[in-house]
N, C-alpha and C positions, 0 to 999 in steps of 0.2 A: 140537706147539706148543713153541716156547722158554719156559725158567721166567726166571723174575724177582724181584727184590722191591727195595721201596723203603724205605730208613731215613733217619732226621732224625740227623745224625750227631752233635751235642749228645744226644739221647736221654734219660734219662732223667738226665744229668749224665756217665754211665760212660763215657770215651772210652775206654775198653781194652777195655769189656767191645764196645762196639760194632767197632772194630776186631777183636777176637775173635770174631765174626761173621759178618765177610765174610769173614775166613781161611776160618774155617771155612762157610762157605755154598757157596766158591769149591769145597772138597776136596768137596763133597756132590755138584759138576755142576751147583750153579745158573749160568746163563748170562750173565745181566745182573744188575748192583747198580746200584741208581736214589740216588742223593741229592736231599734234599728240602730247601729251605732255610727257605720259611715263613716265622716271624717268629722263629728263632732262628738253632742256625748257619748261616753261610754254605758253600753246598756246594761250589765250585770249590774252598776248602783242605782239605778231607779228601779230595775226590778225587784229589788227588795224593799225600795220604800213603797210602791204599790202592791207587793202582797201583806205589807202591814196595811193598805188601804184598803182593800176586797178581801171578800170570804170566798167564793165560787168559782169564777173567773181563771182560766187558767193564763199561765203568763206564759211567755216564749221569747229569747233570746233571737231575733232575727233582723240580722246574724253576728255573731260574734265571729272576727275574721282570723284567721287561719295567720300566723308570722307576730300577732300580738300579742302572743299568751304561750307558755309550754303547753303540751298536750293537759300533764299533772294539773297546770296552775287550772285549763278550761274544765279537767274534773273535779278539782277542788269546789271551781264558782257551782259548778252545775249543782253539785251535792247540796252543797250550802243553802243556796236556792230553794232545791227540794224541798232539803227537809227546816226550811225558816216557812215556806210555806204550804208544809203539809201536804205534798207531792202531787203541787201545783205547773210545776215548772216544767217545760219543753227547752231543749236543748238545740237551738238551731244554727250550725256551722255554716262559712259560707267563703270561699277562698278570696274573694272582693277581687282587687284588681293592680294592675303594676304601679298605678300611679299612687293611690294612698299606701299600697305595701313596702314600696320602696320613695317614693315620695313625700312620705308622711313618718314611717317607721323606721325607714330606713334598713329593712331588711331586704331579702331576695326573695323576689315572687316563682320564679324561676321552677318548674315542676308541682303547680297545686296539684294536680291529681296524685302522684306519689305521698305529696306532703299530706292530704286531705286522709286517703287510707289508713297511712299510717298512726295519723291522730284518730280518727276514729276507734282504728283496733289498740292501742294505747287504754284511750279512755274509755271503751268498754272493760278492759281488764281492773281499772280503777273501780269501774261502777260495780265489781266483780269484787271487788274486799279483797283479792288478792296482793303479795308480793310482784312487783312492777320488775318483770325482765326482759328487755326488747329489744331485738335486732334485726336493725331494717336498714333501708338505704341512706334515709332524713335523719332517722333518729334511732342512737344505739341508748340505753337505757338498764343498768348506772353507766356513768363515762367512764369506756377502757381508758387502763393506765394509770390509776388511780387507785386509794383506798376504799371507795364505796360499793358498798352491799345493796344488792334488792330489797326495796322497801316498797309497805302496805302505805295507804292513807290513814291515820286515825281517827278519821270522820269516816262515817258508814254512812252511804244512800239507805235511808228507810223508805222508799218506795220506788217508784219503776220509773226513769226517765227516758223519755221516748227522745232519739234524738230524731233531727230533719236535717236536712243538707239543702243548702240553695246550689239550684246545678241549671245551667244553661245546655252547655257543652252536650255533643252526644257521652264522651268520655264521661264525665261528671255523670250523667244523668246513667247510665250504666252504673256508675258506683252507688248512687244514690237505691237505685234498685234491688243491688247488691248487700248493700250493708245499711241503710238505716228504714227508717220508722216512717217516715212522711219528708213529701217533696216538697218544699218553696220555691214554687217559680213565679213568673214574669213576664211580660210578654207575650200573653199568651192567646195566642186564636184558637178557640175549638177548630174551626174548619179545618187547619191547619198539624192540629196535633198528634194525631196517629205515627203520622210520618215525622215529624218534627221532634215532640216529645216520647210519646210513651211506644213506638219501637223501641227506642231504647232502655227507657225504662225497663220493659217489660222482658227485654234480652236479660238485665242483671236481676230480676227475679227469677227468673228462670235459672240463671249459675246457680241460686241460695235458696233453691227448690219453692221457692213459693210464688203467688198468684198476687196479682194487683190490692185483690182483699186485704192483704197483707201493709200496703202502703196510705198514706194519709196523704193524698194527692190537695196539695193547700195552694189555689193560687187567688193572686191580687189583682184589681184593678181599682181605678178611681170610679168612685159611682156619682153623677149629678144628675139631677131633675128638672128638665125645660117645660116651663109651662106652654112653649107652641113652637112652633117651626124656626119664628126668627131668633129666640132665646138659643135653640139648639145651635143654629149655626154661629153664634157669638161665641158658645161654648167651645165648639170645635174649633173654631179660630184661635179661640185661648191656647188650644191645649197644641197645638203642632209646632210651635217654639221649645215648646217641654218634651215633646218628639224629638224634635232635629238636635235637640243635647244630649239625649241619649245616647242616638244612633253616631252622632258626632264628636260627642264631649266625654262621653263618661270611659275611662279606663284610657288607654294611650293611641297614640296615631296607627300603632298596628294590632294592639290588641284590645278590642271590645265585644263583650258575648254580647251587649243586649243588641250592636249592629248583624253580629251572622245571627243570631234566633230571628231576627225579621228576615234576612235572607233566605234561611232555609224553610220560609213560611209564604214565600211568592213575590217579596219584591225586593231582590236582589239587586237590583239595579239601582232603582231609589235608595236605596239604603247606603251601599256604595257611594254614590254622588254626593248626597247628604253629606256624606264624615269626608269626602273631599274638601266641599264647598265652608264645611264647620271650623277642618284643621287649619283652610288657608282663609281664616276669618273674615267670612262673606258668613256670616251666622244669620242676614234675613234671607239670602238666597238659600240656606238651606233649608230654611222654613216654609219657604215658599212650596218647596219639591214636595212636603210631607203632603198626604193625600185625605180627605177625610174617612174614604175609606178604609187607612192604615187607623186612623182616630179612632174611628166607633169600634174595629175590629179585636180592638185590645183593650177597651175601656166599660163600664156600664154607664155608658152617658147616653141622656134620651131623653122622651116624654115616659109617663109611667107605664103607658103600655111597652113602649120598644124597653125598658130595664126588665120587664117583666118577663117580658118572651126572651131576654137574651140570657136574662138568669135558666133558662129552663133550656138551652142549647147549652150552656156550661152542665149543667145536673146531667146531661145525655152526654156528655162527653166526657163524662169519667171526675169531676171533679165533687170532689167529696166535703170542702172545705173554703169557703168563699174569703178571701181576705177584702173589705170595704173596705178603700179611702176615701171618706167622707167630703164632699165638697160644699165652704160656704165661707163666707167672708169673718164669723164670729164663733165663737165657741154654741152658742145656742145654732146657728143656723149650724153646721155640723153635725152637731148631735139630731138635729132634726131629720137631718140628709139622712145619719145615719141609724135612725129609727122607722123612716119608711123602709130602708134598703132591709134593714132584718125583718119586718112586715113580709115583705116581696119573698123572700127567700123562704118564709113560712107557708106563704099562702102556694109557693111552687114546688115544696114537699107535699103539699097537703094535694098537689093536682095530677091526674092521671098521665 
Protein backbone atom coordinates (compact mmCIF):
# COMPACT_ATOMS: atom_id res chain seq x y z
CA UNK A 1 0.00 0.00 0.00
CA UNK A 2 1.08 3.82 -0.70
CA UNK A 3 0.92 6.11 2.66
CA UNK A 4 -0.74 9.20 2.59
CA UNK A 5 -2.31 11.88 4.69
CA UNK A 6 -4.41 14.60 4.45
CA UNK A 7 -4.02 18.38 6.17
CA UNK A 8 -6.17 21.56 6.30
CA UNK A 9 -3.33 23.71 5.43
CA UNK A 10 -4.75 26.86 7.79
CA UNK A 11 -4.65 24.17 10.49
CA UNK A 12 -4.73 25.09 13.68
CA UNK A 13 -3.63 28.79 12.54
CA UNK A 14 0.40 27.57 12.37
CA UNK A 15 1.32 28.00 8.68
CA UNK A 16 4.93 27.07 9.35
CA UNK A 17 4.34 24.57 11.62
CA UNK A 18 2.22 22.91 8.84
CA UNK A 19 4.48 23.55 6.21
CA UNK A 20 7.16 21.85 8.53
CA UNK A 21 5.20 18.88 8.18
CA UNK A 22 5.05 17.97 4.85
CA UNK A 23 8.99 18.79 4.79
CA UNK A 24 9.14 16.64 6.97
CA UNK A 25 6.43 13.87 6.13
CA UNK A 26 8.13 14.00 2.47
CA UNK A 27 11.87 12.96 4.29
CA UNK A 28 9.80 10.12 6.35
CA UNK A 29 8.74 8.29 2.62
CA UNK A 30 5.21 9.41 2.90
CA UNK A 31 3.97 9.24 -0.77
CA UNK A 32 1.10 11.50 -1.07
CA UNK A 33 -0.01 14.91 0.89
CA UNK A 34 -3.78 15.47 0.39
CA UNK A 35 -5.01 19.21 1.00
CA UNK A 36 -8.27 19.73 2.43
CA UNK A 37 -10.14 22.96 1.99
CA UNK A 38 -13.50 22.59 3.97
CA UNK A 39 -14.70 25.64 5.05
CA UNK A 40 -11.25 27.33 5.68
CA UNK A 41 -8.19 27.64 3.58
CA UNK A 42 -8.33 27.23 0.16
CA UNK A 43 -6.22 24.25 -1.07
CA UNK A 44 -4.98 25.05 -4.58
CA UNK A 45 -2.52 28.00 -2.72
CA UNK A 46 -0.70 25.94 -0.43
CA UNK A 47 -0.36 23.41 -2.80
CA UNK A 48 1.93 25.31 -4.82
CA UNK A 49 3.91 26.70 -2.00
CA UNK A 50 4.56 23.04 -1.02
CA UNK A 51 5.70 21.81 -4.23
CA UNK A 52 8.22 24.71 -4.18
CA UNK A 53 8.95 22.89 -0.78
CA UNK A 54 9.27 19.00 -1.79
CA UNK A 55 10.97 17.26 -4.76
CA UNK A 56 9.22 13.65 -4.64
CA UNK A 57 6.09 13.70 -2.82
CA UNK A 58 3.17 13.83 -4.73
CA UNK A 59 0.45 16.49 -3.78
CA UNK A 60 -3.35 16.10 -4.21
CA UNK A 61 -6.11 18.48 -3.95
CA UNK A 62 -8.52 16.77 -1.40
CA UNK A 63 -11.00 17.94 -2.28
CA UNK A 64 -11.60 20.96 -4.16
CA UNK A 65 -15.52 21.27 -3.92
CA UNK A 66 -17.76 21.27 -6.73
CA UNK A 67 -20.01 25.15 -6.91
CA UNK A 68 -16.58 27.13 -6.11
CA UNK A 69 -14.83 27.16 -9.04
CA UNK A 70 -16.07 26.87 -13.04
CA UNK A 71 -15.32 23.45 -14.43
CA UNK A 72 -12.36 25.79 -16.82
CA UNK A 73 -11.16 27.74 -13.69
CA UNK A 74 -10.66 23.68 -11.62
CA UNK A 75 -8.71 22.95 -15.13
CA UNK A 76 -6.89 25.90 -15.21
CA UNK A 77 -5.65 25.14 -11.20
CA UNK A 78 -5.15 21.65 -11.92
CA UNK A 79 -2.80 22.15 -15.02
CA UNK A 80 -0.94 24.83 -13.16
CA UNK A 81 -0.34 22.58 -10.44
CA UNK A 82 0.98 20.10 -12.74
CA UNK A 83 3.01 21.41 -14.43
CA UNK A 84 4.61 24.17 -11.40
CA UNK A 85 5.26 20.88 -10.05
CA UNK A 86 6.42 18.57 -12.61
CA UNK A 87 3.49 16.38 -12.72
CA UNK A 88 3.24 16.05 -9.20
CA UNK A 89 -0.23 16.87 -8.81
CA UNK A 90 -3.70 14.71 -8.15
CA UNK A 91 -6.77 16.26 -8.89
CA UNK A 92 -9.20 15.47 -6.18
CA UNK A 93 -13.06 16.52 -6.60
CA UNK A 94 -15.51 16.28 -4.13
CA UNK A 95 -19.18 17.61 -4.14
CA UNK A 96 -18.90 18.55 -0.03
CA UNK A 97 -22.14 19.46 1.26
CA UNK A 98 -25.51 21.86 1.47
CA UNK A 99 -24.37 23.68 4.26
CA UNK A 100 -20.83 25.08 3.15
CA UNK A 101 -22.20 24.99 -0.76
CA UNK A 102 -25.00 27.24 -0.07
CA UNK A 103 -24.14 28.36 3.41
CA UNK A 104 -20.96 29.53 2.83
CA UNK A 105 -21.00 30.13 -1.16
CA UNK A 106 -23.91 30.75 -1.57
CA UNK A 107 -24.57 28.70 -4.56
CA UNK A 108 -27.08 25.49 -5.12
CA UNK A 109 -26.02 22.25 -4.10
CA UNK A 110 -28.94 20.86 -5.52
CA UNK A 111 -27.98 17.73 -8.21
CA UNK A 112 -23.93 17.00 -7.41
CA UNK A 113 -24.18 14.03 -9.09
CA UNK A 114 -25.24 15.64 -12.55
CA UNK A 115 -23.10 18.68 -11.64
CA UNK A 116 -20.02 16.38 -10.54
CA UNK A 117 -20.15 14.33 -14.39
CA UNK A 118 -20.48 16.97 -16.02
CA UNK A 119 -17.28 18.89 -14.55
CA UNK A 120 -15.55 15.88 -14.85
CA UNK A 121 -16.30 15.39 -18.58
CA UNK A 122 -15.64 19.28 -19.12
CA UNK A 123 -12.31 18.99 -17.52
CA UNK A 124 -11.02 16.02 -19.10
CA UNK A 125 -11.60 17.81 -22.55
CA UNK A 126 -9.46 20.78 -21.12
CA UNK A 127 -6.82 18.28 -19.92
CA UNK A 128 -7.41 17.15 -23.74
CA UNK A 129 -5.79 20.60 -25.42
CA UNK A 130 -8.95 20.81 -26.95
CA UNK A 131 -11.55 23.56 -28.05
CA UNK A 132 -14.28 23.59 -24.96
CA UNK A 133 -17.84 22.77 -26.59
CA UNK A 134 -20.30 21.45 -24.04
CA UNK A 135 -23.88 20.76 -23.66
CA UNK A 136 -25.15 19.30 -20.76
CA UNK A 137 -27.92 19.91 -18.38
CA UNK A 138 -25.56 22.23 -15.46
CA UNK A 139 -23.47 23.46 -17.84
CA UNK A 140 -23.79 24.66 -21.74
CA UNK A 141 -20.42 25.81 -22.68
CA UNK A 142 -19.79 28.98 -24.72
CA UNK A 143 -23.11 30.59 -23.27
CA UNK A 144 -25.94 30.40 -25.90
CA UNK A 145 -27.00 33.78 -26.98
CA UNK A 146 -24.17 35.40 -27.18
CA UNK A 147 -21.03 36.29 -29.15
CA UNK A 148 -18.65 33.60 -27.89
CA UNK A 149 -16.81 30.93 -29.67
CA UNK A 150 -15.29 27.45 -28.43
CA UNK A 151 -12.06 28.11 -26.83
CA UNK A 152 -8.69 25.91 -25.98
CA UNK A 153 -6.76 26.75 -22.77
CA UNK A 154 -3.38 28.31 -23.55
CA UNK A 155 -1.71 26.47 -20.97
CA UNK A 156 -1.15 22.78 -21.81
CA UNK A 157 -1.02 19.79 -19.16
CA UNK A 158 2.57 18.40 -19.80
CA UNK A 159 1.91 15.35 -17.96
CA UNK A 160 -1.05 13.03 -16.78
CA UNK A 161 -3.17 14.17 -14.01
CA UNK A 162 -4.91 11.46 -12.44
CA UNK A 163 -8.18 12.86 -11.13
CA UNK A 164 -10.08 11.15 -7.74
CA UNK A 165 -13.47 11.79 -6.74
CA UNK A 166 -14.60 11.80 -2.87
CA UNK A 167 -17.92 9.62 -3.16
CA UNK A 168 -19.90 8.33 -0.22
CA UNK A 169 -23.12 7.92 -1.98
CA UNK A 170 -23.80 4.58 -3.90
CA UNK A 171 -24.64 7.11 -6.79
CA UNK A 172 -21.25 8.98 -6.56
CA UNK A 173 -19.30 5.99 -5.86
CA UNK A 174 -20.69 4.44 -9.36
CA UNK A 175 -19.49 7.66 -11.13
CA UNK A 176 -16.47 7.47 -9.30
CA UNK A 177 -15.89 3.99 -10.97
CA UNK A 178 -17.09 5.25 -14.00
CA UNK A 179 -15.08 8.06 -14.81
CA UNK A 180 -12.05 8.74 -12.67
CA UNK A 181 -8.71 7.49 -11.57
CA UNK A 182 -8.81 6.83 -7.78
CA UNK A 183 -11.52 6.91 -4.79
CA UNK A 184 -11.20 9.14 -1.63
CA UNK A 185 -13.39 7.88 0.90
CA UNK A 186 -14.18 7.88 4.40
CA UNK A 187 -15.79 6.04 6.77
CA UNK A 188 -14.61 3.24 5.98
CA UNK A 189 -15.03 -0.45 7.61
CA UNK A 190 -13.34 -3.25 5.65
CA UNK A 191 -15.96 -5.71 7.14
CA UNK A 192 -18.41 -3.76 5.78
CA UNK A 193 -17.26 -2.75 2.32
CA UNK A 194 -18.12 -5.07 -0.31
CA UNK A 195 -21.68 -4.20 0.05
CA UNK A 196 -21.21 -0.64 1.17
CA UNK A 197 -18.58 0.50 -1.08
CA UNK A 198 -17.12 -1.40 -3.93
CA UNK A 199 -20.41 -3.01 -5.28
CA UNK A 200 -20.82 -0.13 -6.54
CA UNK A 201 -17.77 0.89 -7.32
CA UNK A 202 -17.23 -2.04 -9.22
CA UNK A 203 -20.87 -1.61 -11.16
CA UNK A 204 -19.21 1.82 -12.72
CA UNK A 205 -16.18 0.09 -13.79
CA UNK A 206 -17.79 -2.29 -15.33
CA UNK A 207 -20.04 0.53 -17.54
CA UNK A 208 -16.15 1.83 -18.65
CA UNK A 209 -15.01 -1.57 -19.25
CA UNK A 210 -12.45 -1.91 -16.73
CA UNK A 211 -11.55 -3.83 -13.44
CA UNK A 212 -10.74 -2.42 -9.93
CA UNK A 213 -6.77 -2.50 -11.20
CA UNK A 214 -7.99 0.29 -12.85
CA UNK A 215 -8.81 2.52 -9.74
CA UNK A 216 -6.59 3.89 -6.70
CA UNK A 217 -8.80 2.90 -3.90
CA UNK A 218 -7.21 5.90 -1.21
CA UNK A 219 -8.91 5.72 1.96
CA UNK A 220 -8.29 7.64 5.61
CA UNK A 221 -8.32 7.13 9.08
CA UNK A 222 -6.83 8.61 12.28
CA UNK A 223 -3.92 6.45 13.39
CA UNK A 224 -2.82 6.62 17.25
CA UNK A 225 -0.58 4.54 19.49
CA UNK A 226 -1.73 3.43 23.10
CA UNK A 227 0.79 2.15 25.00
CA UNK A 228 -1.70 -0.34 27.16
CA UNK A 229 -5.30 -0.83 27.60
CA UNK A 230 -6.13 2.06 29.78
CA UNK A 231 -4.38 4.80 27.16
CA UNK A 232 -6.65 2.91 24.50
CA UNK A 233 -9.73 3.43 26.14
CA UNK A 234 -8.94 7.43 26.96
CA UNK A 235 -8.31 7.42 23.41
CA UNK A 236 -11.68 6.03 22.25
CA UNK A 237 -13.34 8.28 24.64
CA UNK A 238 -11.66 11.04 22.85
CA UNK A 239 -12.71 10.33 19.72
CA UNK A 240 -16.70 9.54 19.84
CA UNK A 241 -17.61 13.34 20.27
CA UNK A 242 -15.63 13.78 16.91
CA UNK A 243 -17.99 10.69 15.90
CA UNK A 244 -21.28 12.07 17.05
CA UNK A 245 -20.50 15.50 14.77
CA UNK A 246 -20.09 13.70 12.05
CA UNK A 247 -22.84 11.49 12.10
CA UNK A 248 -24.76 14.77 13.53
CA UNK A 249 -23.22 17.91 12.62
CA UNK A 250 -21.69 17.70 9.31
CA UNK A 251 -23.73 18.61 6.12
CA UNK A 252 -27.58 19.50 7.09
CA UNK A 253 -30.56 18.15 9.16
CA UNK A 254 -31.47 16.01 6.17
CA UNK A 255 -28.69 15.68 4.27
CA UNK A 256 -25.31 13.93 5.56
CA UNK A 257 -23.40 10.97 3.56
CA UNK A 258 -20.94 10.47 6.25
CA UNK A 259 -24.45 9.58 8.69
CA UNK A 260 -25.98 6.88 5.72
CA UNK A 261 -22.23 5.46 4.96
CA UNK A 262 -22.49 4.19 8.71
CA UNK A 263 -25.82 3.10 8.11
CA UNK A 264 -25.54 1.17 5.30
CA UNK A 265 -22.39 -0.47 7.31
CA UNK A 266 -24.73 -1.92 10.27
CA UNK A 267 -25.61 0.65 12.47
CA UNK A 268 -28.39 2.30 11.24
CA UNK A 269 -30.03 3.07 14.08
CA UNK A 270 -27.32 4.51 16.09
CA UNK A 271 -26.58 6.62 13.65
CA UNK A 272 -30.07 7.96 13.17
CA UNK A 273 -30.59 8.73 16.81
CA UNK A 274 -27.17 10.31 17.10
CA UNK A 275 -28.07 13.20 14.39
CA UNK A 276 -31.46 13.33 16.10
CA UNK A 277 -30.04 13.83 19.61
CA UNK A 278 -27.13 16.35 17.74
CA UNK A 279 -29.81 18.45 15.68
CA UNK A 280 -31.96 19.08 18.71
CA UNK A 281 -28.62 20.05 20.78
CA UNK A 282 -28.17 17.18 23.32
CA UNK A 283 -24.48 17.00 21.62
CA UNK A 284 -23.29 14.74 25.01
CA UNK A 285 -26.33 12.40 24.54
CA UNK A 286 -25.27 11.91 21.26
CA UNK A 287 -21.93 11.14 22.30
CA UNK A 288 -22.76 9.06 24.60
CA UNK A 289 -24.85 6.61 21.73
CA UNK A 290 -21.31 6.40 19.75
CA UNK A 291 -20.13 2.80 20.55
CA UNK A 292 -16.47 1.94 20.70
CA UNK A 293 -16.86 -0.43 18.40
CA UNK A 294 -18.19 2.12 15.65
CA UNK A 295 -14.47 3.92 17.09
CA UNK A 296 -11.99 1.31 16.45
CA UNK A 297 -13.98 0.17 13.30
CA UNK A 298 -13.25 3.15 11.21
CA UNK A 299 -10.17 4.37 12.81
CA UNK A 300 -6.30 2.90 13.20
CA UNK A 301 -6.27 3.47 16.82
CA UNK A 302 -4.61 0.77 19.10
CA UNK A 303 -1.62 -0.73 20.81
CA UNK A 304 0.90 -1.60 17.90
CA UNK A 305 -0.12 -4.81 17.53
CA UNK A 306 -3.99 -4.19 16.99
CA UNK A 307 -2.68 -0.96 14.11
CA UNK A 308 -0.80 -3.64 12.67
CA UNK A 309 -3.24 -6.39 12.15
CA UNK A 310 -5.91 -3.78 11.24
CA UNK A 311 -3.63 -2.31 8.54
CA UNK A 312 -3.34 -5.83 7.05
CA UNK A 313 -7.36 -6.29 7.08
CA UNK A 314 -7.57 -2.86 5.05
CA UNK A 315 -4.48 -4.41 2.40
CA UNK A 316 -7.05 -7.59 2.16
CA UNK A 317 -9.92 -5.47 1.55
CA UNK A 318 -8.90 -3.88 -1.49
CA UNK A 319 -7.32 -0.77 -0.36
CA UNK A 320 -4.39 0.26 -2.20
CA UNK A 321 -3.64 3.67 -0.58
CA UNK A 322 -3.71 4.30 3.24
CA UNK A 323 -4.43 7.99 4.09
CA UNK A 324 -2.72 8.63 7.99
CA UNK A 325 -4.12 11.18 10.20
CA UNK A 326 -1.46 11.30 12.48
CA UNK A 327 -2.27 11.78 16.07
CA UNK A 328 -0.41 13.84 18.91
CA UNK A 329 -0.48 16.82 20.76
CA UNK A 330 2.79 18.78 18.92
CA UNK A 331 4.15 18.74 15.52
CA UNK A 332 7.17 16.39 16.73
CA UNK A 333 4.66 13.92 18.40
CA UNK A 334 2.68 13.69 14.92
CA UNK A 335 5.23 13.25 12.82
CA UNK A 336 6.35 10.48 15.14
CA UNK A 337 2.83 9.00 15.15
CA UNK A 338 3.24 9.24 11.77
CA UNK A 339 6.52 7.61 11.12
CA UNK A 340 5.68 4.41 13.07
CA UNK A 341 2.25 4.28 10.92
CA UNK A 342 4.41 4.34 7.51
CA UNK A 343 6.89 1.59 9.40
CA UNK A 344 3.61 -0.47 9.93
CA UNK A 345 2.43 -0.25 6.44
CA UNK A 346 5.84 -1.32 5.22
CA UNK A 347 6.45 -4.07 7.32
CA UNK A 348 2.59 -5.21 6.09
CA UNK A 349 3.64 -5.16 2.47
CA UNK A 350 6.53 -6.84 3.23
CA UNK A 351 4.20 -9.79 5.07
CA UNK A 352 2.60 -12.82 3.48
Amino acid sequence: MRTATTIEASGDGNWTQQADFVVEAEKLGLDVCWVAEAWGSDAPSALGYYAALTDRMLLGSGVMQLGTRTPAAVAQTAITLSNLSGGRFLLGLGASGPQVIEGLHGVPFARPLRRMRETVEIVRQLFDGGKLSYSGAEFTIPRPGGEAVPMRLSARAEHTIPLYLAALSPAMLRLTGEAADGWLGTSFVPEGADDAYFAHLDDGLARSGRTRTALDVCQGAEVAFAPDEDALAAMIAGRKKELAFSLGGMGSSSTNFYNNAYSRQGWAEVAAEVRERWQAGDRDGATALVTDEMVLGTTLIGTETMVRERLRVWRAAGVDTVRLYPAGENLEARLATLARAIELVRDTDGAP
